[in-house]
VEXBA-741320 format. One record per residue (C-alpha): y, x, z. Coordinates in steps of 0.5 Angstrom, whole numbers, plus 500, padded with zeros to 3 digits. Example, Ala and Ser with C-alpha at 12.3 -4.5 7.8 and 13.67 -1.06 7.14 Angstrom:
2
491525516/498527514/
***
This chain:
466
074776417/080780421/080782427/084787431/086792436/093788438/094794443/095798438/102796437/108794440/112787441/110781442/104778440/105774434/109781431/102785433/098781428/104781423/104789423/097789423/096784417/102788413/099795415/092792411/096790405/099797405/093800406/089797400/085793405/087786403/088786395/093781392/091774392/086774397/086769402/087769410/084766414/086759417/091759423/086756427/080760426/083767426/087765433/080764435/077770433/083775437/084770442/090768442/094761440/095758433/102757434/103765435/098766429/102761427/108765427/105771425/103768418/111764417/115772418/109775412/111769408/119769410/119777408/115776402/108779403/105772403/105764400/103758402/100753399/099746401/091744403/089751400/092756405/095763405/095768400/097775399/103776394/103780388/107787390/107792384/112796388/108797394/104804392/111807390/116804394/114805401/109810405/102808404/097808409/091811406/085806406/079811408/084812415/082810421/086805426/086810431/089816426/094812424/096810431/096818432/100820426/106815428/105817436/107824433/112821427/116817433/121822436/119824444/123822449/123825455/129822459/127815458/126813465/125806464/119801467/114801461/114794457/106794457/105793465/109787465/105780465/109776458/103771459/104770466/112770465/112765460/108761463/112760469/118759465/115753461/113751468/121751470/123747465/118741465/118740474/125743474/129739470/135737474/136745478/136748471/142743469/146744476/152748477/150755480/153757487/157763486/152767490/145764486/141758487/137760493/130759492/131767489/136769494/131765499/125770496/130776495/129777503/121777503/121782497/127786502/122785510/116788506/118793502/125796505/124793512/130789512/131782516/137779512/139771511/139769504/146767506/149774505/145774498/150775492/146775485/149779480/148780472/145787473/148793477/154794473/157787473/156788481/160795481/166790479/165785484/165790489/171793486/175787488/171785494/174793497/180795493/183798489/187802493/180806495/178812493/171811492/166818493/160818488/155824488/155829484/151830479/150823478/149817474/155818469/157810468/158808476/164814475/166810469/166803471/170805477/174809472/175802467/177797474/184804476/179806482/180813485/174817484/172823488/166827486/162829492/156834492/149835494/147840499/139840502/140833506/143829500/151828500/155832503/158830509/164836509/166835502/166827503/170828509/175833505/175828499/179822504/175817500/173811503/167808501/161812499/156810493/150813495/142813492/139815499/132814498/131817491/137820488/138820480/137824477/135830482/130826486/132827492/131823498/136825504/133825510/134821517/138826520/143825515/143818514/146818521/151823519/154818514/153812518/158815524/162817518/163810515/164808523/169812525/174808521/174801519/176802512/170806510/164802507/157806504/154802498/147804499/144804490/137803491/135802484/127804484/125804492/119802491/116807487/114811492/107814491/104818498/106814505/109808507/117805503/122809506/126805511/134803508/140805511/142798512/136796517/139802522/145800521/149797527/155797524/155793519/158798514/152799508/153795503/145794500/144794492/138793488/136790482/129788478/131794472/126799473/120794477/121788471/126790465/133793464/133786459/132781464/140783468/139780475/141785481/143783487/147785493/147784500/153784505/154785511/157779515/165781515/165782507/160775506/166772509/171775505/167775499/166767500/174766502/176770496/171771490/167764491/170761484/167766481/161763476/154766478/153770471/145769471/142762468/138758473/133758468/132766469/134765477/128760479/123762475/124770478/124766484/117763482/115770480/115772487/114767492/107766488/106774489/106776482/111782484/108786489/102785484/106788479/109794484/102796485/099795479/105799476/105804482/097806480/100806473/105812475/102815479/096817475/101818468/105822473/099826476/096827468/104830466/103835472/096838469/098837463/103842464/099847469/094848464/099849458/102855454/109852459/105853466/108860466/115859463/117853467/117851476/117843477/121840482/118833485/117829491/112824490/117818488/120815481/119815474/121823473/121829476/125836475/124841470/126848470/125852464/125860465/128862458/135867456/138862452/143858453/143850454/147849448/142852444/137849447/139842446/140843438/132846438/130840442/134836437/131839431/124838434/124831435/125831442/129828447/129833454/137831458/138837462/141836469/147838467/149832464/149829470/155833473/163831473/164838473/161845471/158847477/152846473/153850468/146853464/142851470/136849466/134843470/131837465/129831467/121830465/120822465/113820465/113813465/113811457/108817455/103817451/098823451/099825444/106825445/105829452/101834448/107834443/112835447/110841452/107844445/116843442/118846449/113851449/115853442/122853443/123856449/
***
């Protein structure tokens, strides 16, 4: 009888038990001829459906590994090729070496600051999407408010009292289609004859999305309390796109103090706006969420954005953003014959997520995972050949910290040994508009998709080319 280690593999369910069937036939585990189990009995034995087993069976048969034979079953097909045209596993190989030999094939990326896929509850999700369709016929077929339908705008404020301490009406709730397509509302929503501040360094695309809708960009930089409030002022822009809570990619968090700074500079003058881009908030390891600048601001001059990238998936494209009362009215006179980018069916069944509770157990599953591969990265460094070679920047928040490595040569030739070693480590200086960081030696190190084989690796390249 087959039975597998489904964790072993990446992907949905029914593409685990196909790779895991299709490695037996390469490895000479499964001969020619012989017959698989039937669909009902081998769901039983890994404990998943007959449909996924299903699914499984018709992708082998689809690519040619298997045929199907009326009231007899599965079978495997005869490949004399395999031995010569494809690389073979060994059949005296365990799984886990095998798992280990891909782990150190699969090039090693140390700046993908992504959530990690095997946190999220796919069960759980597609559950509550067959519940939506089944009980929610008629909501999934309406004309969405341009705004989002307000079952998820109505759990949005929930999510915003308990983890950023904000108390806002789902009215002043716009959902957007992700990050990117809110910049562009926001760009029609304040002008194009603004001159927009971003920081610097920063997140390279805002700068080109602001570039792509004629907007003047200034960039400002950093100093020890975040954005710099001299170089904004010089700048003469207007609206300020900041991360004030974790900045990326340094990590910075910009202190109280300097967050009143910046708000008296937004309310000196009725043309200024903050947007306030607060992208991974809620992973914030030691002491309580650190309150938004929205819910001390008076004047009604920050603009909120968050999305479900980093907490959920980037694929699932639903951001939001909330407005202070002067540009909702504005958004609603003038925008409001937009169509909301994001399907119902994704809306409601978000909104299920959360209003059930499923999102904060997700956060705090996901805040134990990170904070447990973040403190297992940190040793691993200390206790390696790196230790001596390199200084860690970090403050107990996000999906990465800083790297800076102590060597003469040049980042130019950095990146070209990383490159050649199979590992992907972005210096800090990609992330600047301009030189000002030249050769600073700064990388990003993210954790969040790490495996410990390839942690050992990458220290080991590092170490190796430093």
């Amino acid at each position: 009888m087959l039975s597998y280690d489904l964790d072993s593999y990446d992907g949905p369910l029914y593409e685990k038990i196909y790779k895991s069937i299709k490695d037996d036939v390469y490895a000479g585990r499964i001969h020619p001829g012989e017959k698989l189990p039937s669909k009902r009995k081998l769901a039983a034995t890994l404990g998943v459906s007959v449909i996924t087993v299903e699914n499984a069976y018709g992708q082998l048969q689809a690519e040619g590994y298997v045929h199907s034979y009326q009231k007899r079953g599965y079978f495997i097909a005869e490949l004399p090729g395999i031995a010569t045209g494809y690389r073979r596993i060994k059949s005296e190989a365990t799984r886990e070496e095998y798992n280990q030999k891909r782990a150190t094939d699969k090039p090693v990326d140390l700046s993908n600051t992504q959530a990690n896929p095997k946190l999220f509850p796919f069960a759980l999700w597609a559950r509550l999407m067959r519940e939506v369709i089944s009980e929610r016929e008629d909501e999934i077929m309406d004309k969405s408010p341009c705004n989002g339908v307000y079952p998820l705008r109505n759990a949005i404020t929930g999510l915003l009292a308990t983890y950023r301490q904000m108390q806002v009406e789902p009215e002043r709730i716009v959902v957007g289609s992700g990050s990117e397509s809110i910049y562009g509302i926001l760009v029609q929503l304040l002008g194009r004859d603004k001159v927009y501040g971003v920081e610097n360094p920063g997140y390279r695309k805002l700068s080109e999305i602001y570039r792509f809708h004629g907007v003047a960009t200034r960039f400002i930089g950093l100093d020890e309390s975040g954005l710099s409030l001299s170089e904004l002022m010089a700048s003469n822009a207007q609206i300020a796109h900041i991360s004030p809570t974790h900045h990326f990619p340094t990590g910075a968090t910009t202190p109280i103090a300097r967050r009143y700074e910046l708000l008296g500079w937004s309310a000196a003058r009725s043309d200024r706006h903050i947007i306030e881009d607060d992208y991974d908030s809620e992973f914030r390891f030691t002491g309580r969420p650190i309150p938004s600048m929205q819910s001390v601001d008076a004047t009604g001059k920050v603009i909120y954005l968050n999305t479900f990238s980093q907490t959920i998936s980037p694929t699932i494209r639903v951001g939001y953003v909330v407005l202070p009362s002067e540009l909702h009215e504005r958004y609603t006179r003038d925008l409001s014959f937009y169509s909301n980018p994001v399907s119902n069916f994704i809306q409601l069944t978000l909104a299920e997520f959360i209003a059930r509770g499923h999102f904060d157990r997700l956060i705090n599953r996901s805040r134990l995972y990170y904070e447990r591969a973040r403190r297992r990265a940190l040793d691993a460094i200390q206790s390696s050949s790196l230790a001596s070679r390199c200084e860690i920047f970090e403050n107990d928040s996000g999906l990465h910290f800083l790297l800076r490595l102590k060597t003469r040569r040049s980042e130019e030739s950095l990146a070209q040994r990383f490159e050649d070693s199979n590992v992907r480590l972005d210096s800090l200086s990609k992330y600047y508009h301009d030189d000002r960081s030249s050769n600073a030696k700064l990388y990003l190190f993210s954790y969040s998709n790490l495996e410990g084989v390839q942690l050992d690796r990458a220290l080991e390249t590092i170490a190796k080319t430093l």
